[in-house]
Backbone bond lengths (Angstrom), bond angles and torsions (degrees), N, CA, C in turn:
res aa  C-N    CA-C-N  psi(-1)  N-CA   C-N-CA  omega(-1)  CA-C   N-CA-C  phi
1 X - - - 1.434 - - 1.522 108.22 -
2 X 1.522 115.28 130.53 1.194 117.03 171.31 1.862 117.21 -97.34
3 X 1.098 125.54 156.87 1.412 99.88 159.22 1.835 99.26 -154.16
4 X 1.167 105.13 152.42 1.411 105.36 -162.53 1.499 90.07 -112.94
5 X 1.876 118.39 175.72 1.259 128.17 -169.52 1.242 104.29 -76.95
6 X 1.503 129.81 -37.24 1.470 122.94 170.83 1.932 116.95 -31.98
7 X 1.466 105.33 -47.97 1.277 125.72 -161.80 1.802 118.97 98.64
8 X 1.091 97.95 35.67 1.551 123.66 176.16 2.584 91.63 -77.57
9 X 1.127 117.26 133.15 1.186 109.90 147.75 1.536 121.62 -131.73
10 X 0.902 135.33 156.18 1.435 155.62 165.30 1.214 143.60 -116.45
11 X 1.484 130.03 100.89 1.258 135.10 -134.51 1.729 102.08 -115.55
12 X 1.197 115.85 129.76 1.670 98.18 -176.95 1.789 103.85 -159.79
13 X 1.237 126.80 161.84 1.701 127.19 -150.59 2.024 70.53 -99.46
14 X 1.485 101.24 141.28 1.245 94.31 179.30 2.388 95.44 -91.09
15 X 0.891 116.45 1.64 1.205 114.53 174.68 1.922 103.26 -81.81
16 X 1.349 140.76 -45.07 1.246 147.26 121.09 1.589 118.57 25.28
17 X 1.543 100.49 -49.18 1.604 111.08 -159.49 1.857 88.86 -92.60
18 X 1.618 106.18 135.62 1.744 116.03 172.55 1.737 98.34 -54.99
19 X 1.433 114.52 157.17 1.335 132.97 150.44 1.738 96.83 -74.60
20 X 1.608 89.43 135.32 2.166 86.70 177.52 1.816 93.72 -112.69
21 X 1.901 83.62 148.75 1.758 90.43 -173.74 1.433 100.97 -85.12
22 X 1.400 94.50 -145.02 1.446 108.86 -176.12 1.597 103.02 -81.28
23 X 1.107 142.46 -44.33 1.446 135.06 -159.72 1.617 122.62 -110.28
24 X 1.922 88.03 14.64 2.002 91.25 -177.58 1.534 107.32 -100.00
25 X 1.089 155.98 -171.07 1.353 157.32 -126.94 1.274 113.66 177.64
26 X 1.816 106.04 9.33 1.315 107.88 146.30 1.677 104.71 109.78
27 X 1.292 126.31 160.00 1.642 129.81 163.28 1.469 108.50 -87.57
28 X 1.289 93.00 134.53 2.020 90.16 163.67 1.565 99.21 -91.17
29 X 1.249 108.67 160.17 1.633 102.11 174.10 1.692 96.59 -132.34
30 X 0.926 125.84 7.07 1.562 130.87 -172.08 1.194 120.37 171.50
31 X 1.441 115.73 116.04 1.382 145.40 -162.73 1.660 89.49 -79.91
32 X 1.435 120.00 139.88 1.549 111.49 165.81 1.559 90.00 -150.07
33 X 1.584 93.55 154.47 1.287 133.79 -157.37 1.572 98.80 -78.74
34 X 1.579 121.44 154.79 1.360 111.51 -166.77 1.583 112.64 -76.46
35 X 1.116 146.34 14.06 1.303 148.48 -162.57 1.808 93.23 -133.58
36 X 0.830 115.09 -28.96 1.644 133.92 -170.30 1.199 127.17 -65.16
37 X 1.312 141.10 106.24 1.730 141.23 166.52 1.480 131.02 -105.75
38 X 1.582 123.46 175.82 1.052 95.68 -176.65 1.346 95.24 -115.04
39 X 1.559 105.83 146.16 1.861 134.50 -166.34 1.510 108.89 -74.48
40 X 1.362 105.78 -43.66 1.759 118.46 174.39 1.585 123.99 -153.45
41 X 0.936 121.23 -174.83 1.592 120.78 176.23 1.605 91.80 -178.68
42 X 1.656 102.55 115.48 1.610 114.35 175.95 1.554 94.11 -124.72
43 X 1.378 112.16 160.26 1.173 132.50 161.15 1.607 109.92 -83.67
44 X 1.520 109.96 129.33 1.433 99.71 174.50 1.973 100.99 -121.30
């Protein structure tokens, strides 16, 4: 679970998320707004 300072959350199976190889640049999992951070990130 992500949740940003707005109070935006995002819930996702962390098995869900690709393994990244050598030449990818990664998953975004949450777009944030330019004033915007993220508040927490727990494993559920």
């Amino acid at each position: 679970m992500i949740i940003n300072k707005s109070g935006i959350a995002i819930r996702m199976e962390v098995e869900s998320l690709r393994v990244m190889g050598r030449a990818t640049q990664g998953v975004r999992l949450i777009n944030l707004r330019e004033n915007d951070s993220i508040a927490a990130v727990e494993r559920c």
